[in-house]
N, C-alpha and C positions, 0 to 999 in steps of 0.2 A: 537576469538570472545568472547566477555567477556557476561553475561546471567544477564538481568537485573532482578531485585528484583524489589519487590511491594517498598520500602522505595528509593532505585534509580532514578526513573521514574515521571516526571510530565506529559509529553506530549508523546505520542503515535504516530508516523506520520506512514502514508501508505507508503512505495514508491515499483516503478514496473519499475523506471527510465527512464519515459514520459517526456519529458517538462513541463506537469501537476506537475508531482510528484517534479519535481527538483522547480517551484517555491511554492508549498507548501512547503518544509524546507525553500526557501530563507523567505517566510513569517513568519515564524513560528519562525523564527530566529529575522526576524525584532521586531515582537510582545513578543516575551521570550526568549531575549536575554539572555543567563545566565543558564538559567534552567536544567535538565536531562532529556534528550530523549531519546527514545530507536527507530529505525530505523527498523520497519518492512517491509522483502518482505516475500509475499507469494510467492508459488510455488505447482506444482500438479503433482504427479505421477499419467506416463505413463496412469497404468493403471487403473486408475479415472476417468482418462479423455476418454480413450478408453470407458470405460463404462457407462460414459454419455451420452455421445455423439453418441454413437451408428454405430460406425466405423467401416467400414467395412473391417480395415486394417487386414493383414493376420497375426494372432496372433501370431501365431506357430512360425514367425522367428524372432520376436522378443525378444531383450534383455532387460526385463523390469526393473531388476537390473541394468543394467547398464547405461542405459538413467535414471531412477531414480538421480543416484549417480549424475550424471552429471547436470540433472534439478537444483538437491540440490546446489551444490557447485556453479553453476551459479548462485542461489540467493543470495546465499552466496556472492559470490563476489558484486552484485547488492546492497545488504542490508549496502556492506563495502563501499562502493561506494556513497551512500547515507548518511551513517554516518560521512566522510569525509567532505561532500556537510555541514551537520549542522556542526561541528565543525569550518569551514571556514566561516559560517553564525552568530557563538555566541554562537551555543548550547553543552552541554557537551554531548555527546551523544554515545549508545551503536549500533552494527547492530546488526540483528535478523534477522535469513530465517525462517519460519513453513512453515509445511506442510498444503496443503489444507483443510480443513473441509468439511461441509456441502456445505458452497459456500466460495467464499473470503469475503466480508460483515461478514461474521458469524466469520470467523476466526479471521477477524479484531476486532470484538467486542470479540471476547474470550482471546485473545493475551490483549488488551487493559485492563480486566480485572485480568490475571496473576501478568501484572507488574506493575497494580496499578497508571496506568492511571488517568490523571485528565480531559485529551483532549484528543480529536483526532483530528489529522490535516492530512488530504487528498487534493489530486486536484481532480479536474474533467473537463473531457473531453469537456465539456459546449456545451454536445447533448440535443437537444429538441426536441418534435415533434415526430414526426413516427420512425425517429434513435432511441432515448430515449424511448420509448415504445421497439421498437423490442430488443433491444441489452439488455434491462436493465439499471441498474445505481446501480455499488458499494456505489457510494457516499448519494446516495437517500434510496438506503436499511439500511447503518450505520445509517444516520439522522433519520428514521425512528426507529430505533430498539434500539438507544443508547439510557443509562442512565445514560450517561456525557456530556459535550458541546462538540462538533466536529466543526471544523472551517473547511470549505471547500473553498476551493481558485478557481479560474477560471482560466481556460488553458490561456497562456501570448497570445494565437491570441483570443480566444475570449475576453479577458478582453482588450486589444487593441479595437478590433470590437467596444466594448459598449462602451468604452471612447470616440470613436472615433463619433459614432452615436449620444450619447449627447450631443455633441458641437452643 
């Protein structure tokens, strides 16, 4: 995996390898054809998440290094998987796993700012309503906190749904 540089980098895409995520590159592709991207997944050790979350799993037998390693190299492969996906779409593009931050949103805007981002390009899950309250929204926290343009794309069934209801 090659480590993008601030001068590499125009467009920054999220992927978590959703059907969200896989049509943000194909779009991102259609729109900056050409460009350097750098293919971010996040990913979260074990125990972060044990300790957010407030888990009441039995810590003791657990192997935290070793599900770590494993989270990792899963994103790893996810982040290669997705860089594949823009290079098949136009984009010259790098992968990249990090580790979680604060939240993913955060990490997304921190990573975006390493490599010197000019975009962000995300899907989103196209929840509204009481889902979107209760769950959250990576894509609505980036929008909200970025100080770059982030293009956000609609999941290929909601964006279906709406074309479909506007006829």
């Amino acid at each position: 995996m090659l480590h993008p540089t601030p001068d590499d980098t125009v467009i920054l895409i999220a992927y978590d390898g959703s059907a969200d995520a896989q049509a943000a590159i194909d779009t991102a592709g259609e729109l900056m054809k050409g460009q350097p991207a750098t293919v971010l997944t996040v990913w979260e050790r074990l125990s972060d998440l044990v300790a957010r979350t407030g888990s009441g799993m039995a810590i003791g037998e657990i192997d935290f290094e070793s599900a770590d390693r494993s989270s990792e190299d899963q994103a790893r492969e996810r982040a290669e998987e997705g860089s594949e996906r823009a290079k098949r779409a136009g984009l010259d593009s790098v992968a990249l796993a990090c580790v979680r931050g604060d939240s993913v949103a955060a990490t997304i805007l921190a990573q975006a700012d390493a490599v010197g981002a000019r975009v962000i390009v995300m899907g989103t899950r196209g929840l509204t309503g009481l889902k979107s309250l209760l769950l959250g929204s990576v894509s609505h926290h980036v929008l909200q906190h970025a100080d770059r343009a982030v293009v956000v794309v609609p999941s290929p069934a909601t964006a279906h749904e709406r074309a479909a209801h506007s006829r």
